[in-house]
N, CA, C, O and CB atoms as a CASP TS submission, in Angstrom:
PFRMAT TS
TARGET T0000
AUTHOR 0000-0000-0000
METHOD Language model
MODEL 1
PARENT N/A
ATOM      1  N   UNK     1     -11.871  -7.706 -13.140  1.00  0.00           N
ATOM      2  CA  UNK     1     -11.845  -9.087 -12.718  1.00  0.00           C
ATOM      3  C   UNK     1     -13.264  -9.610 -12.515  1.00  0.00           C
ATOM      4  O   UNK     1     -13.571 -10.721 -12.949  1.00  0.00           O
ATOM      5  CB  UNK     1     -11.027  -9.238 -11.438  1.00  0.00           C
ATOM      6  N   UNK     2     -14.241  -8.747 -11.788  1.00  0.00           N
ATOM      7  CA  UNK     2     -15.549  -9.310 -11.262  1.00  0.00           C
ATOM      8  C   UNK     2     -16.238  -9.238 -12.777  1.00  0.00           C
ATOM      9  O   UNK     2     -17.038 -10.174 -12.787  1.00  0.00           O
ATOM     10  CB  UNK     2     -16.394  -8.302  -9.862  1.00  0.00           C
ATOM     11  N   UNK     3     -16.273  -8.806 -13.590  1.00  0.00           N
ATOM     12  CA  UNK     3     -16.371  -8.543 -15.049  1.00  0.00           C
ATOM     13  C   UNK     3     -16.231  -9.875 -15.494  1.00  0.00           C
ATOM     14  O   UNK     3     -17.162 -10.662 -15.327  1.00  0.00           O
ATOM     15  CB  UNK     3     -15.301  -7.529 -15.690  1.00  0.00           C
ATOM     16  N   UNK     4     -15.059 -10.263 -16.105  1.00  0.00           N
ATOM     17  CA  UNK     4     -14.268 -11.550 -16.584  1.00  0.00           C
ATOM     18  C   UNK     4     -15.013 -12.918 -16.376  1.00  0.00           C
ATOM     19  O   UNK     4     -15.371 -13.776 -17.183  1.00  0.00           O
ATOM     20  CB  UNK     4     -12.877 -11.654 -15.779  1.00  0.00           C
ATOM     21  N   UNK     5     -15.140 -12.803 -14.769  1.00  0.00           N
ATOM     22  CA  UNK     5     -15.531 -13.965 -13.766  1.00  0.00           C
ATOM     23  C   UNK     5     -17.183 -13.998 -13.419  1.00  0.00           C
ATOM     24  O   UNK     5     -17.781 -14.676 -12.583  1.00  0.00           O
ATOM     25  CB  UNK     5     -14.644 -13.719 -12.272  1.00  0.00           C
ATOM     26  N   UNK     6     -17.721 -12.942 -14.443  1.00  0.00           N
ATOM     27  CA  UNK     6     -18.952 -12.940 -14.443  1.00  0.00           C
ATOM     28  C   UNK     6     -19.817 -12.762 -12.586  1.00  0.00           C
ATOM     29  O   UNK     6     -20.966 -12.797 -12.145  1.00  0.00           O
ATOM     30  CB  UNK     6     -19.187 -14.367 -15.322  1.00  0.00           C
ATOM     31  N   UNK     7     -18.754 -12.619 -12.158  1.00  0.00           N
ATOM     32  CA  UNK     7     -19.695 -12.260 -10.385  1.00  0.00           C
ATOM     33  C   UNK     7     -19.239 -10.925 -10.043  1.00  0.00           C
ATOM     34  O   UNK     7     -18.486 -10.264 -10.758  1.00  0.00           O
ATOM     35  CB  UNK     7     -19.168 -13.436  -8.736  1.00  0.00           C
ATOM     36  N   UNK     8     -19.915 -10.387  -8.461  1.00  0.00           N
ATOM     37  CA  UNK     8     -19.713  -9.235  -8.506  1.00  0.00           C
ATOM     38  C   UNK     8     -18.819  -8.479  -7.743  1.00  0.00           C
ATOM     39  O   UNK     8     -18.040  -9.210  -7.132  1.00  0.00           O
ATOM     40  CB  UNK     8     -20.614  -8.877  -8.433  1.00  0.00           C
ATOM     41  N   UNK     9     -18.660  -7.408  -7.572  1.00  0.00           N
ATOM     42  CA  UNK     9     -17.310  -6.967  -7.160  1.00  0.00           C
ATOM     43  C   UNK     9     -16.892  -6.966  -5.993  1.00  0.00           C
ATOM     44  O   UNK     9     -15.724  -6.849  -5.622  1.00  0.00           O
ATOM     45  CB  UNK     9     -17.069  -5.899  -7.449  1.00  0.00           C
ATOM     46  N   UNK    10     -18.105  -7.136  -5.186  1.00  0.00           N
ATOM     47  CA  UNK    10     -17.958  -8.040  -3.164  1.00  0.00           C
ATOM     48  C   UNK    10     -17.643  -9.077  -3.449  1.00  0.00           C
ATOM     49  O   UNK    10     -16.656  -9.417  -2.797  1.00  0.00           O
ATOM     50  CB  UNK    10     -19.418  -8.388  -1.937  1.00  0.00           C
ATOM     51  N   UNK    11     -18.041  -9.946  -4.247  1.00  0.00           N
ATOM     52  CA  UNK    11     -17.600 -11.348  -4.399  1.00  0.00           C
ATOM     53  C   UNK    11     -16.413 -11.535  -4.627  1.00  0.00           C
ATOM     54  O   UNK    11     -15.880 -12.483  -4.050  1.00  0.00           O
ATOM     55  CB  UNK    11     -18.162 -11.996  -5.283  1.00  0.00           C
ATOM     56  N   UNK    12     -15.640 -10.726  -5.509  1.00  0.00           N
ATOM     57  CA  UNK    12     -13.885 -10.854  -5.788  1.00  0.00           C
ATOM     58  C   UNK    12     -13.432  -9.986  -4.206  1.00  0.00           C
ATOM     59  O   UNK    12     -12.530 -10.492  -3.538  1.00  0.00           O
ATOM     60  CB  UNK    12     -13.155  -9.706  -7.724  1.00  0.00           C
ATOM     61  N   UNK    13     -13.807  -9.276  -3.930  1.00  0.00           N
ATOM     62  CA  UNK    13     -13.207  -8.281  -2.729  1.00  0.00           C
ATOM     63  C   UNK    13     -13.168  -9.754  -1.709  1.00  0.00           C
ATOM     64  O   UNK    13     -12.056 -10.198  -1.420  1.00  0.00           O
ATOM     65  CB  UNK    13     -14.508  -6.590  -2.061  1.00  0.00           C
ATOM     66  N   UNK    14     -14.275 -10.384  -1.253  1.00  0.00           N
ATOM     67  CA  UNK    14     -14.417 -11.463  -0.327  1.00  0.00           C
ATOM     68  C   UNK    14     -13.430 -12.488  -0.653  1.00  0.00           C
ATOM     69  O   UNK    14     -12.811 -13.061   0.244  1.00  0.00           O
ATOM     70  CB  UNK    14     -15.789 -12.027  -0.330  1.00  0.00           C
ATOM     71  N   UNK    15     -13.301 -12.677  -1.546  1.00  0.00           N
ATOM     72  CA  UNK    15     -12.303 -13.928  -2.232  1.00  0.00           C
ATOM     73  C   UNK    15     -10.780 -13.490  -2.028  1.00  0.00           C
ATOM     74  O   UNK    15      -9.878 -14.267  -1.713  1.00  0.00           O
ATOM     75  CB  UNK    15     -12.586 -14.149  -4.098  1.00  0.00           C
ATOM     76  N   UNK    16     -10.636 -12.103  -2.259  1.00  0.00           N
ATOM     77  CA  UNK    16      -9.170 -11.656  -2.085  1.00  0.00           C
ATOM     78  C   UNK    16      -8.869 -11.801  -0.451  1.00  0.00           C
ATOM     79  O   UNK    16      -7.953 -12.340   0.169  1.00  0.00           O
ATOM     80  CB  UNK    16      -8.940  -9.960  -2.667  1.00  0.00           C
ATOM     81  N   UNK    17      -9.888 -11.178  -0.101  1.00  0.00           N
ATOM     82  CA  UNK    17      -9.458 -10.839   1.795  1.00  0.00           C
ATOM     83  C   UNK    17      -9.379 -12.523   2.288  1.00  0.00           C
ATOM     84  O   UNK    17      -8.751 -12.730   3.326  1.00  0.00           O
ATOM     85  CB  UNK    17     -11.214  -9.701   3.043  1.00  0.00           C
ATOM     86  N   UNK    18      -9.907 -13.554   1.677  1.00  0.00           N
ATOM     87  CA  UNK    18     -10.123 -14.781   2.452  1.00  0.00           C
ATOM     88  C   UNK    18      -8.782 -15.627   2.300  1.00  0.00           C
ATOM     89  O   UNK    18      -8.315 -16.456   3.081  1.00  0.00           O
ATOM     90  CB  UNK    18     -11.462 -15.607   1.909  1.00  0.00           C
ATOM     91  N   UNK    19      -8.214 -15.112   0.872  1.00  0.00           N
ATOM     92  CA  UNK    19      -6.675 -15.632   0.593  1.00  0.00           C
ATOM     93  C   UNK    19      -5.573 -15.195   1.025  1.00  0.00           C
ATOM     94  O   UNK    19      -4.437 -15.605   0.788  1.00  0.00           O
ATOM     95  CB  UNK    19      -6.337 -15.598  -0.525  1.00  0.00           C
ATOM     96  N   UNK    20      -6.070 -13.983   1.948  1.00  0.00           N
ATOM     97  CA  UNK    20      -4.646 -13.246   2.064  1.00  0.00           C
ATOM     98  C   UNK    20      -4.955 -13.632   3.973  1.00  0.00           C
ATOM     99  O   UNK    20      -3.980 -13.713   4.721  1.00  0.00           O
ATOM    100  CB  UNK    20      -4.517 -11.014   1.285  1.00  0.00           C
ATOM    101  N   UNK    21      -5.826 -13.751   4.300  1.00  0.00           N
ATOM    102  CA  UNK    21      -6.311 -14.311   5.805  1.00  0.00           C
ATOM    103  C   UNK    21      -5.650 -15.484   5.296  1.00  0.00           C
ATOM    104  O   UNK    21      -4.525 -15.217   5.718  1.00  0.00           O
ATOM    105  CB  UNK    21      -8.139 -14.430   6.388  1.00  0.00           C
ATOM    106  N   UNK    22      -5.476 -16.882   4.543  1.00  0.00           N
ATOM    107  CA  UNK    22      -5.323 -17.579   4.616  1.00  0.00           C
ATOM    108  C   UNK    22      -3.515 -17.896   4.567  1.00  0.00           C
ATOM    109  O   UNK    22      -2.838 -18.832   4.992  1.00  0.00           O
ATOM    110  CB  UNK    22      -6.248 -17.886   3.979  1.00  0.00           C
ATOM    111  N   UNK    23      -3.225 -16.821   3.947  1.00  0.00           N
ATOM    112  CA  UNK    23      -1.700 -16.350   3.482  1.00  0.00           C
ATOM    113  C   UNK    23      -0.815 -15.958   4.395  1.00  0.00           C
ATOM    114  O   UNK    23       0.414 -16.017   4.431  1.00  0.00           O
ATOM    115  CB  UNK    23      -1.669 -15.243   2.617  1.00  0.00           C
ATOM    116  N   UNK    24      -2.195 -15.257   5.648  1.00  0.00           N
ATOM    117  CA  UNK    24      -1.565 -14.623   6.586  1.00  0.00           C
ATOM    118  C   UNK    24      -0.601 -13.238   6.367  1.00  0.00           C
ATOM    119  O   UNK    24       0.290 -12.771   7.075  1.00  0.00           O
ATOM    120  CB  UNK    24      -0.889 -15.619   7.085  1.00  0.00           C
ATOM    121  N   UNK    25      -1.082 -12.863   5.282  1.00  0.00           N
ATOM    122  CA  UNK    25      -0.582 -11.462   4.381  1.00  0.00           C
ATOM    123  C   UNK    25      -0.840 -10.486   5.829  1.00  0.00           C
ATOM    124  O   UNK    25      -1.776 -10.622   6.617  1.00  0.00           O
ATOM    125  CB  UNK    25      -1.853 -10.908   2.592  1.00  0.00           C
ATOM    126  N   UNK    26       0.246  -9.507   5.908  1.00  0.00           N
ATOM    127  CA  UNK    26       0.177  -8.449   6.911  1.00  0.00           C
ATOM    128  C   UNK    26      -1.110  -7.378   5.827  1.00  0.00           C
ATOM    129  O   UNK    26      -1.348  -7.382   4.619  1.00  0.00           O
ATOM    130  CB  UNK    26       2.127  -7.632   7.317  1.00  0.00           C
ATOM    131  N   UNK    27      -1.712  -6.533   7.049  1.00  0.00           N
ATOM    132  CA  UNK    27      -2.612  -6.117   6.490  1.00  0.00           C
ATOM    133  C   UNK    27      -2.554  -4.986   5.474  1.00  0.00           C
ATOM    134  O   UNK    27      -1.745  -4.115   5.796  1.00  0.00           O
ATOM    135  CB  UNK    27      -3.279  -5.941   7.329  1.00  0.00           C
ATOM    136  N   UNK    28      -3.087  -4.808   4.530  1.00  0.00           N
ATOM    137  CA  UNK    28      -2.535  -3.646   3.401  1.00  0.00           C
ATOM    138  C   UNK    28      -1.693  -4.095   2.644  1.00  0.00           C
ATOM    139  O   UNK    28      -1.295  -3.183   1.920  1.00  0.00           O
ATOM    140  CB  UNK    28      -1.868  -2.432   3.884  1.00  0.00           C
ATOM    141  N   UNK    29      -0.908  -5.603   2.293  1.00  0.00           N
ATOM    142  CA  UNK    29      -0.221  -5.947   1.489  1.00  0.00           C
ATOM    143  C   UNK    29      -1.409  -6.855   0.786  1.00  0.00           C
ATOM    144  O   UNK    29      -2.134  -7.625   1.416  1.00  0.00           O
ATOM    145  CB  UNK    29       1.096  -6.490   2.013  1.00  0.00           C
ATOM    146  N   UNK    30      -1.475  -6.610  -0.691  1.00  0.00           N
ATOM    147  CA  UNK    30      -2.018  -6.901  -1.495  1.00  0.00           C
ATOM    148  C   UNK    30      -1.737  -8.508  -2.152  1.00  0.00           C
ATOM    149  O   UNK    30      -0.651  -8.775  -2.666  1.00  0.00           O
ATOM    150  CB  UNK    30      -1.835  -5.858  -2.153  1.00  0.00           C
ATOM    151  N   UNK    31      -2.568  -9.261  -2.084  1.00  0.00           N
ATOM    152  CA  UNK    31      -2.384 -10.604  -3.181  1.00  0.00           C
ATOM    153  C   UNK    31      -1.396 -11.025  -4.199  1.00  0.00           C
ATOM    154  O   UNK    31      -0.653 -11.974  -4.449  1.00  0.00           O
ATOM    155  CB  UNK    31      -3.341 -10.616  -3.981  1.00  0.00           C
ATOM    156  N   UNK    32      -1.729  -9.908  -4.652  1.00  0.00           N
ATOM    157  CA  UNK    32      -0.747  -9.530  -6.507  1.00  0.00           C
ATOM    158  C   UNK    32       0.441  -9.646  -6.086  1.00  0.00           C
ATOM    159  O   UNK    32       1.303 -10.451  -6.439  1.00  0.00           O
ATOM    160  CB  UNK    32      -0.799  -7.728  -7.461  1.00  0.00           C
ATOM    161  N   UNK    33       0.500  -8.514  -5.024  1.00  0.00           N
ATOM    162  CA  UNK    33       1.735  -8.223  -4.715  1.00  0.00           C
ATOM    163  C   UNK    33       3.066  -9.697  -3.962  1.00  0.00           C
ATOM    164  O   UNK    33       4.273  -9.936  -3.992  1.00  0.00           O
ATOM    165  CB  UNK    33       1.324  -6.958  -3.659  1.00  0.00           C
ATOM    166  N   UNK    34       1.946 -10.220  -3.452  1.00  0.00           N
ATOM    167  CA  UNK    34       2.381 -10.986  -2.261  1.00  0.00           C
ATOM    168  C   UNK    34       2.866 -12.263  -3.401  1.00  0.00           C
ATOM    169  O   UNK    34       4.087 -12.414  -3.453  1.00  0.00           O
ATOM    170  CB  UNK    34       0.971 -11.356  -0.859  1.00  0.00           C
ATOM    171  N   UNK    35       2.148 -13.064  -4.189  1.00  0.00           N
ATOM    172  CA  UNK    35       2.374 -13.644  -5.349  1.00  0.00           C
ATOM    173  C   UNK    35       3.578 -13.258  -6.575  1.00  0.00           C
ATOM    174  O   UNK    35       4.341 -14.139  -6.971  1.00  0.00           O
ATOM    175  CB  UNK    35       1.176 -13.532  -5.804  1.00  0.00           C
ATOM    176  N   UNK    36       3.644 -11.816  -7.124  1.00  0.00           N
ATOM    177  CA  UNK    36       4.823 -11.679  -7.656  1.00  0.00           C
ATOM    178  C   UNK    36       5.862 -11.746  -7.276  1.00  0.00           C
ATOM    179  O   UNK    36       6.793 -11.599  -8.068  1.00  0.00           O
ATOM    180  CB  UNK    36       4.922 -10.981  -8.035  1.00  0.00           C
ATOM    181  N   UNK    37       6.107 -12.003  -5.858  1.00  0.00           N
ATOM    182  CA  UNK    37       7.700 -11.723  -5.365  1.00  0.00           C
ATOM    183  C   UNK    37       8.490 -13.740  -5.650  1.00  0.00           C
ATOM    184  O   UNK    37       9.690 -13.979  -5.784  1.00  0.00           O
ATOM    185  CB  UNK    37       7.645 -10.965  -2.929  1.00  0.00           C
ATOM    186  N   UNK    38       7.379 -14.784  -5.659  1.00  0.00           N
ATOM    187  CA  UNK    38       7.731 -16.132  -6.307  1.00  0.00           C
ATOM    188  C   UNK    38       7.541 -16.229  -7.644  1.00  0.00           C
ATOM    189  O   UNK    38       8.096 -17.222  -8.115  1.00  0.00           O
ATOM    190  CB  UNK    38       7.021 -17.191  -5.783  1.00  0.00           C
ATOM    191  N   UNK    39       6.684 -15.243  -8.794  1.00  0.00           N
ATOM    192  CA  UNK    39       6.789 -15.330  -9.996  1.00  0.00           C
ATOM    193  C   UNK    39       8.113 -14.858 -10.220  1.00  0.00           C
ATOM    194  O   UNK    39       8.628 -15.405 -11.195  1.00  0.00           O
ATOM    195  CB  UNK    39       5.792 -14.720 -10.654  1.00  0.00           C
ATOM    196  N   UNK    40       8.982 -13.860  -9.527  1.00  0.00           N
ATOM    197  CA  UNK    40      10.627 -13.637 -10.183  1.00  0.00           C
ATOM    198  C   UNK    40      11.495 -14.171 -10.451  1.00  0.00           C
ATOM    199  O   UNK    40      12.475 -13.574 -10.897  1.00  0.00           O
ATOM    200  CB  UNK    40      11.331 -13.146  -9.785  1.00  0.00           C
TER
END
């Protein structure tokens, strides 16, 4: 991903943790994860 998006791999790590704080994701549940369960 930090590849793709041309920045670096703290920068995607920071971006994930700030969406899932914002999501209010319990801790250790992943983005992806939290998102595929409305892509079904």
């Amino acid at each position: 991903m930090a590849g793709i998006a041309n920045k670096s791999v703290r920068s995607v790590e920071s971006t994930r943790y700030r969406i899932g704080k914002k999501l209010d994701l319990p801790e250790g549940e992943s983005v992806t994860t939290y998102l595929r369960r409305f892509l079904k």
